[in-house]
C-alpha positions in Angstrom: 22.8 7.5 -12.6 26.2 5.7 -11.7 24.4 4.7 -8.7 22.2 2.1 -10.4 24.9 0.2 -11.4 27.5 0.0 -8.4 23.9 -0.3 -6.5 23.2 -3.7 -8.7 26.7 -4.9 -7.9 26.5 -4.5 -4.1 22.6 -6.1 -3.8 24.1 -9.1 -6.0 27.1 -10.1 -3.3 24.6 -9.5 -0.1 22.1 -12.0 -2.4 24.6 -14.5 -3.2 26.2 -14.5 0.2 22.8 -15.6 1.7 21.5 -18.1 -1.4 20.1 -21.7 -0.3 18.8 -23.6 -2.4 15.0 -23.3 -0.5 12.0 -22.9 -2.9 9.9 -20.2 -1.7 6.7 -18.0 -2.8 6.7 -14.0 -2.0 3.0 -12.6 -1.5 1.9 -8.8 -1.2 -0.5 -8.1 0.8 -2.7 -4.7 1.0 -3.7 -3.8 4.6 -4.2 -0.4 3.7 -7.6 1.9 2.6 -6.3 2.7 -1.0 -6.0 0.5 -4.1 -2.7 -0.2 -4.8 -0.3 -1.1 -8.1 2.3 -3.3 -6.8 5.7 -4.1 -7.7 8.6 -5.9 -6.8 12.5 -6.0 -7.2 14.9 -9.4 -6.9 18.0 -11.3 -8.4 17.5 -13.3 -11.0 20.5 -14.8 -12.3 23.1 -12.6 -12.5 20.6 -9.5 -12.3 18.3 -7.6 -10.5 15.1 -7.8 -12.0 11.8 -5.6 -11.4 8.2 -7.3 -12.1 4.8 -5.3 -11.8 2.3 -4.4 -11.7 -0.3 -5.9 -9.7 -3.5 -4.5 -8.9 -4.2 -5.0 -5.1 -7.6 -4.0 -3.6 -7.8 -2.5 -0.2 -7.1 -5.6 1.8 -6.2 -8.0 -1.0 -3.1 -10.3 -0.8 -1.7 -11.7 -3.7 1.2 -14.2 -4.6 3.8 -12.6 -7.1 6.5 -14.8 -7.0 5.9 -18.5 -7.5 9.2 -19.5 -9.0 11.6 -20.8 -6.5 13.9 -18.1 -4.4 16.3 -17.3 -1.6 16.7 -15.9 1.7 18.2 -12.2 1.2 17.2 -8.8 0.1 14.5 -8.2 -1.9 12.6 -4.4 -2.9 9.4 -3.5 -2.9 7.5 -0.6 -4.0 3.7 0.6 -4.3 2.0 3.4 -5.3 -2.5 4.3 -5.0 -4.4 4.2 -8.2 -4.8 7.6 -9.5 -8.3 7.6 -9.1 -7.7 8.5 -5.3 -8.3 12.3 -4.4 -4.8 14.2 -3.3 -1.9 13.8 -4.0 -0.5 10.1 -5.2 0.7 8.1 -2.4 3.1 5.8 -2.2 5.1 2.9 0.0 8.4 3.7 -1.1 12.6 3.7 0.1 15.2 4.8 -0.9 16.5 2.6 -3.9 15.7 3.4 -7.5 15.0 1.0 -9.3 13.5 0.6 -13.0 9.9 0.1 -13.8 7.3 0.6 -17.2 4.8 3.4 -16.3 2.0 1.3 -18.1 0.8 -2.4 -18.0 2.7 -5.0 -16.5 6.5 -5.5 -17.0 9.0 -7.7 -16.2 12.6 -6.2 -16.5 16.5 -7.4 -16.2 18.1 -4.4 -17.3 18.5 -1.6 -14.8 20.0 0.8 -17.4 17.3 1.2 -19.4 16.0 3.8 -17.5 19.3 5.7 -16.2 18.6 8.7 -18.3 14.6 8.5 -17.4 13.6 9.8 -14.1 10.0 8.9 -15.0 10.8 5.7 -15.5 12.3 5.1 -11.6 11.1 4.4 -8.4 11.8 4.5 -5.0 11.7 0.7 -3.7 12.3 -0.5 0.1 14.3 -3.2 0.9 13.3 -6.3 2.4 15.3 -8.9 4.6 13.8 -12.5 3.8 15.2 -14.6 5.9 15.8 -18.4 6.3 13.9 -19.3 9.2 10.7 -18.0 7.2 11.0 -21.3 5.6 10.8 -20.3 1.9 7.3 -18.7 2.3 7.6 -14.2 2.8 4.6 -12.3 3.2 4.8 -8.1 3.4 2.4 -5.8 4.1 1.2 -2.0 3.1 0.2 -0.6 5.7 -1.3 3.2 7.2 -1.4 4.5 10.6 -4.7 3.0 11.5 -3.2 -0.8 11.6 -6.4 -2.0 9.9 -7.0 -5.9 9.6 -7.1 -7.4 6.0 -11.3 -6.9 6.7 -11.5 -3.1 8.4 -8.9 -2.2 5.4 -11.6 -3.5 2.7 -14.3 -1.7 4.4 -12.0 1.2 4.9 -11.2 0.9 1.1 -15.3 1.2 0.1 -15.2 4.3 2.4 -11.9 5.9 0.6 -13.6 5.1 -2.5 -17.1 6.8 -2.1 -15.6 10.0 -1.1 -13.6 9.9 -4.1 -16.7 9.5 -6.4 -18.2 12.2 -4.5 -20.6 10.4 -3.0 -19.8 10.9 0.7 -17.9 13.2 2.5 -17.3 11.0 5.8 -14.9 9.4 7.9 -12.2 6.5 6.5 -12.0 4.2 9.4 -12.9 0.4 8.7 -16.2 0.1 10.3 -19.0 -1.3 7.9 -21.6 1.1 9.8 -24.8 2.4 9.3 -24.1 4.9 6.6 -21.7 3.2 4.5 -24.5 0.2 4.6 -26.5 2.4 2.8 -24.1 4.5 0.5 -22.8 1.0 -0.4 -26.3 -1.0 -1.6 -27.1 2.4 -3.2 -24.2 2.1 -5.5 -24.5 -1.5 -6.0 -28.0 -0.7 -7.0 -27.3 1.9 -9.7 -25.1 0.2 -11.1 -26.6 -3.0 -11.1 -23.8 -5.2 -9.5 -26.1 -6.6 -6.9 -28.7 -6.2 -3.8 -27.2 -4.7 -0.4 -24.2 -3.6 0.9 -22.0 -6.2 -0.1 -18.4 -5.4 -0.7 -17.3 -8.2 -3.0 -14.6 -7.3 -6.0 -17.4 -6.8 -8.6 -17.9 -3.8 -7.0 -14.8 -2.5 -5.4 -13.6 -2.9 -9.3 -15.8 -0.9 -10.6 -15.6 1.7 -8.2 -11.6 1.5 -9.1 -12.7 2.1 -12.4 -14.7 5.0 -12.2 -12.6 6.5 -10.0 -9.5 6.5 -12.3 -11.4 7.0 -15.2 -12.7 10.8 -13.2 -9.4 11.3 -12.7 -8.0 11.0 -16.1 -10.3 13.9 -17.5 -8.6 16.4 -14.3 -5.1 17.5 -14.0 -1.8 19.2 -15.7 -0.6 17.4 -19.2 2.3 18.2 -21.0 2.5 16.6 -24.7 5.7 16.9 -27.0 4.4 17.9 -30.4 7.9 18.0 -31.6 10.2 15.5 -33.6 12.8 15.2 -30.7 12.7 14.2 -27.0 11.5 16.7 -24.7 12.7 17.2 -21.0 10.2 19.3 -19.2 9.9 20.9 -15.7 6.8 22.5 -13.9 6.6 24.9 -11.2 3.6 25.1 -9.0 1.9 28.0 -7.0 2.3 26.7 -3.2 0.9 29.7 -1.6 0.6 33.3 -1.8 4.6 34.1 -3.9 5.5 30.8 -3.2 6.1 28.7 -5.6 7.7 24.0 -6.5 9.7 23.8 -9.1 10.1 19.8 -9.8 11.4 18.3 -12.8 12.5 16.6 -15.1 9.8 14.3 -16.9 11.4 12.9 -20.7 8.8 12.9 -23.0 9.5 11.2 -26.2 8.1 12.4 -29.3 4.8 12.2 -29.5 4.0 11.3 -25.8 2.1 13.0 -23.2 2.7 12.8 -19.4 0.4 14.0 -16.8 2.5 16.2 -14.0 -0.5 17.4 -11.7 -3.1 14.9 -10.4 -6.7 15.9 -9.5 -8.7 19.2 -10.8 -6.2 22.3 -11.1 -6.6 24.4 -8.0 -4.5 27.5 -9.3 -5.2 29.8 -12.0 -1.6 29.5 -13.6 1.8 27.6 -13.4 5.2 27.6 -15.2 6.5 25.0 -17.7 10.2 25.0 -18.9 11.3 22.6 -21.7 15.1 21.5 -23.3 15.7 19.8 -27.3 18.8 18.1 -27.2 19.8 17.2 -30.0 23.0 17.0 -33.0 22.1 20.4 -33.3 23.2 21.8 -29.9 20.2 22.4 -26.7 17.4 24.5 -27.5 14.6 25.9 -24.6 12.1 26.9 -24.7 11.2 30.5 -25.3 8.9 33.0 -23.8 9.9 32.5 -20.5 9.8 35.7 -17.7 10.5 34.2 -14.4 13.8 32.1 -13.0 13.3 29.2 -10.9 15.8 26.0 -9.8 16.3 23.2 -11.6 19.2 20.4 -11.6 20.8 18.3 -14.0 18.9 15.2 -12.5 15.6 14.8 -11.1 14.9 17.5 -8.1 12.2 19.4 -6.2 13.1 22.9 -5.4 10.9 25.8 -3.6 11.6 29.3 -3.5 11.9 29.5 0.2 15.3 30.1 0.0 17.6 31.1 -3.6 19.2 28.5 -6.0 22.7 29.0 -4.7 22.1 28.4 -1.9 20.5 25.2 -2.4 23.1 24.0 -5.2 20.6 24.3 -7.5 20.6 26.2 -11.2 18.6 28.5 -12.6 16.4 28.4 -15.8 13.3 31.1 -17.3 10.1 29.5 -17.4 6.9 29.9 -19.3 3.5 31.3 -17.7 0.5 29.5 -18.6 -2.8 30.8 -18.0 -5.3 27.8 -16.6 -8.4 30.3 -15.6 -10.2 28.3 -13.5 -10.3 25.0 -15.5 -10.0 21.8 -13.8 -8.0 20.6 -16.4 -5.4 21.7 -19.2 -2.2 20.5 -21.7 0.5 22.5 -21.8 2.0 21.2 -25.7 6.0 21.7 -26.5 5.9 22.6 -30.2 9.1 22.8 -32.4 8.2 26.6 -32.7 8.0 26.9 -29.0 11.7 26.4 -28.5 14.4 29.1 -29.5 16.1 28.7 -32.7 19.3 26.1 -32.8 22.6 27.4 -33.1 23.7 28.7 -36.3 26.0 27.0 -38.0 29.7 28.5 -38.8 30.4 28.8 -42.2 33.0 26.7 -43.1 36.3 28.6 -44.7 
């Protein structure tokens, strides 16, 4: 992850080329039909710092830097709650950048997570400039364009289909049927009379939304002493399969690598120890797919050589037909370390 680093030194000279002195606030604003956790990249001092995250409801817009800054380049990044059926998406670019996984975080050391795919993401960059006067506004947005309202109304509509409560069209208009899936919510769970859309009750939809989606899904947990650097491939189709990698889980930790209730009846894990005694994997495996020494997504479309890739055995694990399971990386899971020469 050289790239972080001559990355830092190149957005630091554009930055302080195009300083003033011009006090300034940066909001976020949420035009789009998901609920979003927000962050957001900038200098600071003599480093690029990443703050997040902030909850933003579907068309909330939210100051998150007061403190005075400059015209120049700035990065943004924002991914849906979990909570949201399919896969998690996400307004991203194309510079990594660090972030905590968990609770809000404020970091000025881009290191940290050079040797932590999990810990990256994907930020776009963002040109303020000086005739903005100081103030920047910028906006998630989808195809449908909505309007800070229609993306609120949009968000209640996202937000019932994910609680299984309605099976109908996302598109910003406070209808007839939404009216009345809306108060009937509100009702049960006494927040209030009618269909009102306040933030009592697009929180608690949030809330049980997420909280649905924590019981579904793939988990991996490390049950051993040492860190853990695991893969997954995924059925995508009939002898197709994604192999994606790596997520470091430290001892003890869990990570979840498959959102949503499990749709196929197996997958394949593969898992590495490195440690002073040499790299262990783990055993058991029966079938090869491609990996990389950094993070990658690989299908089996076409062979590992020819898409620069390596090659590594992975595990079968049987889900049958649960919508959820956890895959644990046990010290006896892994092959034995290298013996030890005997000294003369």
């Amino acid at each position: 992850m050289r790239g972080i680093s001559l990355l830092l030194y190149s957005i630091l000279g554009v930055v302080a080329a195009m300083a003033s002195s011009a006090e300034a606030k940066y909001s976020l604003c949420n035009k789009t039909s998901y609920a979003l956790s927000a962050s957001i990249g900038y200098v600071d001092g003599d480093r690029l710092a990443t703050r997040g995250w902030w909850r933003l409801r579907p068309g909330q817009c939210k100051v998150v830097l007061t403190e005075p800054t400059d015209p120049g380049r700035y990065f943004v990044y924002a991914e849906a709650v979990p909570g949201h059926k399919g896969p998690l998406r996400a307004w991203s670019g194309d510079t990594p950048l660090c972030v905590e996984n968990n609770g809000f975080f404020n970091l000025r050391n881009q290191e940290i997570c050079r040797d932590d795919p999990s810990r990256q993401r994907n930020f776009f960059d963002v040109e303020v400039s000086a005739a903005a006067g100081g103030n920047w506004q910028t906006d998630f947005a989808e195809a449908a364009n909505y309007t800070v309202y229609s993306a609120e109304v949009a968000g209640v509509q996202r937000l019932l289909n994910d609680l299984n409560l309605a099976n109908s069209r996302i598109d910003g208009s406070l209808g007839r049927e939404t009216q009345r899936l809306l108060a009937a919510y509100r009702k049960e769970k006494n927040i209030g009379e009618g269909p009102v859309i306040d933030d009592a009750t697009i929180d608690a939809m949030i809330e049980e939304a997420n909280a649905r989606e924590a019981k579904l899904g793939l988990f991996f947990c490390n049950k051993t002493e040492a860190p853990v650097w695991a893969a997954l491939a995924e059925p995508k189709g009939e002898s197709r399969y994604e192999s994606r990698g790596w997520w470091k889980l430290e001892a003890g930790d869990c990570a979840k690598v498959i959102k949503g209730a499990l749709a196929a009846d197996h997958y394949y894990v593969y898992g590495v120890i490195e440690d002073q005694r040499g790299e262990r994997r783990l055993s058991g495996g029966d079938k090869a797919f491609c990996v990389n020494s950094v993070r990658f997504a690989a299908t089996t479309d076409t062979t590992c050589a020819d898409q620069e890739l390596d090659e590594a055995i992975f595990r079968r694990i049987e889900i049958g037909g649960a919508a959820s399971s956890t895959f644990d990386f046990s010290a006896e899971s892994f092959v034995a370390p290298p013996s030890q020469t005997p000294q003369q």
